[in-house]
N, C-alpha and C positions, 0 to 999 in steps of 0.2 A: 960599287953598285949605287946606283942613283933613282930615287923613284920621284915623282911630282904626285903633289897634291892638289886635286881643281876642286875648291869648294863652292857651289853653285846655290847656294842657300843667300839669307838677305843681310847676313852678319850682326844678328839680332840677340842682345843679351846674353838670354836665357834659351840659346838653340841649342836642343839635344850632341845635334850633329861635330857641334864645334869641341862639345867635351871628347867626345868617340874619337876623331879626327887629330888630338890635341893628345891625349893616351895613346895611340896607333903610333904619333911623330916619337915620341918618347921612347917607345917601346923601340923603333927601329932606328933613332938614334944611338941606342943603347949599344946595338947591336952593327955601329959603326957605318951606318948608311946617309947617303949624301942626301936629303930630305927639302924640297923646294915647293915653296906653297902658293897658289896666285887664286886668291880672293876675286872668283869674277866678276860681284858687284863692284867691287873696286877699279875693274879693268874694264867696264862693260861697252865705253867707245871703241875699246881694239881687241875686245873676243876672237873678231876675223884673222888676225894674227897670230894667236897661242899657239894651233898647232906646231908653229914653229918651234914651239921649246919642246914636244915631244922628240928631237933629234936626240938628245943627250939622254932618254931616261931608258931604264932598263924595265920599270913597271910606273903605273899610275894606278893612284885611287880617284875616281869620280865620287865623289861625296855631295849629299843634298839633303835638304827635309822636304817634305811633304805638310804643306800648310793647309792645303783644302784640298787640290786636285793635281797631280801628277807632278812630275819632276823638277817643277820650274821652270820659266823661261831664259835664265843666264845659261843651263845649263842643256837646253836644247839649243843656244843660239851657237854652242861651241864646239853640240855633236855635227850639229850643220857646217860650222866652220872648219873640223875634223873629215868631212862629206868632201863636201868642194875643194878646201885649199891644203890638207893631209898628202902629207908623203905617204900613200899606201904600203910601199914598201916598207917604211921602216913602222909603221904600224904595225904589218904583220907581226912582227917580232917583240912588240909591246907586250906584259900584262897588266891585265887592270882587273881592281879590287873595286866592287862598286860597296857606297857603304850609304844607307837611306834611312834617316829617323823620320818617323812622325808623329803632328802633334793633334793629328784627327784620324786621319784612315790610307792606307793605300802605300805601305811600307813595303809591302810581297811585290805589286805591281810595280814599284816603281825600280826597284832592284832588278828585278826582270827584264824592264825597260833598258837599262843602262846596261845589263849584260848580253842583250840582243841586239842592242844597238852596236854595241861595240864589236864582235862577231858577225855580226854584219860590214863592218869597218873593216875585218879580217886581223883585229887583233888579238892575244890568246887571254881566255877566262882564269879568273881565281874567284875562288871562294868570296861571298860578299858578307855583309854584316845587314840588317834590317832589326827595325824593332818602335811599338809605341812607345815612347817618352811625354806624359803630360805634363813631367815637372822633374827637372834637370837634379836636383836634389835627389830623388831615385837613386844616381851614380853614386852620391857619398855613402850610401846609408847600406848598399849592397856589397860586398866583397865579391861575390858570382859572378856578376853582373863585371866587375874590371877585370876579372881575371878571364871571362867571355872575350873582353875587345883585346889584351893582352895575348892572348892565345891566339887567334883570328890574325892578327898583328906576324906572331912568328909562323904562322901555315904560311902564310904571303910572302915573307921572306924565303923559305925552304922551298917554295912554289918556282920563286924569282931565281936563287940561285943558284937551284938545281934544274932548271929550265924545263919542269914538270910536263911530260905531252897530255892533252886530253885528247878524248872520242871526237871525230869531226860532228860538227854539227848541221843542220837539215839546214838551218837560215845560210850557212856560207853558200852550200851549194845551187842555191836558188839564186842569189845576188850575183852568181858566177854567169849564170843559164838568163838571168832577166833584166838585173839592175844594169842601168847603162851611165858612168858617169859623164855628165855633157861636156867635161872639161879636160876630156880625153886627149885632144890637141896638144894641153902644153905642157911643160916639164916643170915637176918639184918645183925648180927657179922661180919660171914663170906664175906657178900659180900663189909663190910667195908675195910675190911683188906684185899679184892680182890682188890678195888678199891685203897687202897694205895701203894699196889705194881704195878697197870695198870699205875702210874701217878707219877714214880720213874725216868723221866726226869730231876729231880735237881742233880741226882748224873754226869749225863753224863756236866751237868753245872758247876758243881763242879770242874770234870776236866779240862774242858777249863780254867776255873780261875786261876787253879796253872798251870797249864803251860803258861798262862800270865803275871804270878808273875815269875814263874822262868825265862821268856825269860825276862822278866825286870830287875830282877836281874843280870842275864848275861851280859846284852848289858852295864848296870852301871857300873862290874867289869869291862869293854875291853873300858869305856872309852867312848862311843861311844850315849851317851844325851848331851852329851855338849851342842851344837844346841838347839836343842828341850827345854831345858830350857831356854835356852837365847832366844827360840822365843817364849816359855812361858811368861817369865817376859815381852818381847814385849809385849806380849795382853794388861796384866795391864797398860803398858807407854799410849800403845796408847789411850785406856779407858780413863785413867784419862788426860791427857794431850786435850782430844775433848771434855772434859764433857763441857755440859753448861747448868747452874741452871733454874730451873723451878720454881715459885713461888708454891706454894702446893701441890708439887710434893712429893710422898711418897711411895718408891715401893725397895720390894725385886729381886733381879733376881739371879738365879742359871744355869749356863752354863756348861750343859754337853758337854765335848769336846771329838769327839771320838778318844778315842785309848790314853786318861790321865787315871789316875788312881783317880783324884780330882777336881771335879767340878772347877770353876771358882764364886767364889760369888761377889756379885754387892750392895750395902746398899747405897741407897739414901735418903734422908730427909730434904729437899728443896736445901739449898748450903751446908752439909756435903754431904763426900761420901767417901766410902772404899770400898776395892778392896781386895783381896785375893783369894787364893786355899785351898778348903776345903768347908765341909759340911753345909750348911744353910737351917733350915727345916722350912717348910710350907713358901716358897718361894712365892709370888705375880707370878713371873711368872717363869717357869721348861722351859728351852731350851736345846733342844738336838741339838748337830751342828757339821760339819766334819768343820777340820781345812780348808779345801779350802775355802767351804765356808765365814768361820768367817774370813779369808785372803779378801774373794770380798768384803765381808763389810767393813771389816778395810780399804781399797784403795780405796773405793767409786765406788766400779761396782757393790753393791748392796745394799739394803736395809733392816732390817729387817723385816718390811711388805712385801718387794716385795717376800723375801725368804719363806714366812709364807706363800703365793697365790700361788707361781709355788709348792710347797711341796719338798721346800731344808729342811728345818730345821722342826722339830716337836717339839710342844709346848704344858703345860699346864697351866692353870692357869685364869689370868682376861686377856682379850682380850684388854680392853683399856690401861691396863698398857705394854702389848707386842707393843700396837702403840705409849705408852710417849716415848720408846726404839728410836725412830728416832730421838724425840725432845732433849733429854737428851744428847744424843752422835753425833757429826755429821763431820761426815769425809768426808765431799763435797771437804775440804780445802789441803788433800792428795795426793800426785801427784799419778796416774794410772801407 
């Protein structure tokens, strides 16, 4: 059995969705299932292509939060991509688990959304998960509350592998009698290979890059990084020069600094630590940061929690290990 995971959320910290989502893969790897996850902000120039990977799955979870109003739009651009360029046949045969936190209002509806939508699509319904999370901590502190998505978790499996029928529903019958797909014309094939020239936004990316590279190159011939490296190497001084050890302290960091061409990486492991430029994969915690900012914190006008609350920097990763970041480093002793 094989199911995909499409999380439609912005990949942010402290999302409810990602712990539920994260407990759910767990639970049904346990239970020896093939489990494949595609981050659509990650994907978001070739959304028009996914449906393509719904061939191989036996069920899908549509997963998302709810930040202010409704489901989000990675995860409408994919039910639309699902609309137009889906293999309806093999849709029908799909089930999907919709599963929606949020962190203001509109959790009932949006679940709803996802399961009408999808029935609409003529694929078959499972049970979904919904619920407010204002603070992801909740999870730790609750047993109920895991053994809620753990449960939920194996109805979806028993749903999946026992191929559970439901009641027809009033939405297919109406999509059958009204809705008219306009792309009736062509075949699965066809509208695959529609779909990956509708979603040919990496070539316009492509461009931007080499002319990022060339203007980098030019500014190096004329002389003109001098600085910028020297306030590079600054980062590291100052890193290491504030660090201050932690007793079991054990955390990667990867700092994306905008407008370098190479991360900033960070290796701690109680009183070792290293510093350098270049790649560190499956990092504890992903920070993306403009040089101003990483300037306030270095001079002590800011924080990295307090930059993670007003929405200066965006991060992913463990949330606790984004707050050891204060303990670790501390530039109070800097003059403003």
């Amino acid at each position: 059995m094989k199911i995909n995971i499409y999380y439609g959320g912005r990949g942010l910290i402290d999302d409810p969705t990602l712990y539920v989502i994260n407990k759910i893969q767990a639970v049904l790897e346990e239970l020896h299932v093939e489990v494949e996850r595609f981050n659509l902000y990650e994907q978001k120039n070739s959304i028009t292509t996914l449906p393509q990977t719904l061939k191989t799955a036996d069920g899908i979870i549509l997963a998302t939060t709810v930040e202010w109003h409704g489901i989000g739009g990675y995860m409408t651009q994919f039910l639309d991509a699902c609309w137009l360029y889906g293999d309806k046949e093999k849709i029908s045969k799909i089930y999907m688990c919709p599963i929606v936190m949020s962190t203001t209002y509109g959790e009932r509806e949006g679940k709803l959304d996802l399961s009408v939508a999808w029935e609409i699509l003529g694929g078959q319904p499972c049970s979904g998960i919904c619920g407010y999370i204002a603070d992801t901590t909740i999870f730790e502190r609750s047993e109920n509350y895991n053994a809620i998505i753990e449960k939920k978790a194996e109805n979806m499996y028993r749903t999946i592998n026992q191929k559970l029928d439901s009641l027809p529903a009033s939405n297919q019958a109406v999509k059958k009698m009204v809705s008219v797909n306009k792309n009736t014309d062509l075949t699965p094939q066809e509208s695959e290979q529609l779909s990956m020239y509708a979603s040919d936004d990496s070539y316009v990316m492509r461009q931007k890059e080499d002319l990022q590279e060339l203007t980098s190159i030019f500014r190096d011939m004329m002389g003109q990084t001098t600085s910028e490296n020297a306030k590079d190497e600054g980062y590291i001084k100052a890193f290491k020069s504030h660090f201050v050890p932690q007793p079991g302290i054990e955390a990667t960091y990867r700092i994306n600094i905008e407008g370098e061409k190479k991360p900033l990486a960070i290796e701690i492991a109680g009183m070792k630590n290293e510093y350098y430029y270049g790649n560190i994969e499956e990092p504890d915690v992903e920070i993306t940061i403009s040089k101003e900012v990483l300037d306030d914190i270095i001079y002590a006008r800011m924080t990295f929690q307090r930059a993670f609350m007003v929405g200066s920097i965006k991060t992913k990763g463990e949330f606790k290990k984004l707050r050891e970041l204060d303990q670790l480093f501390t530039f109070m002793d800097r003059m403003i």
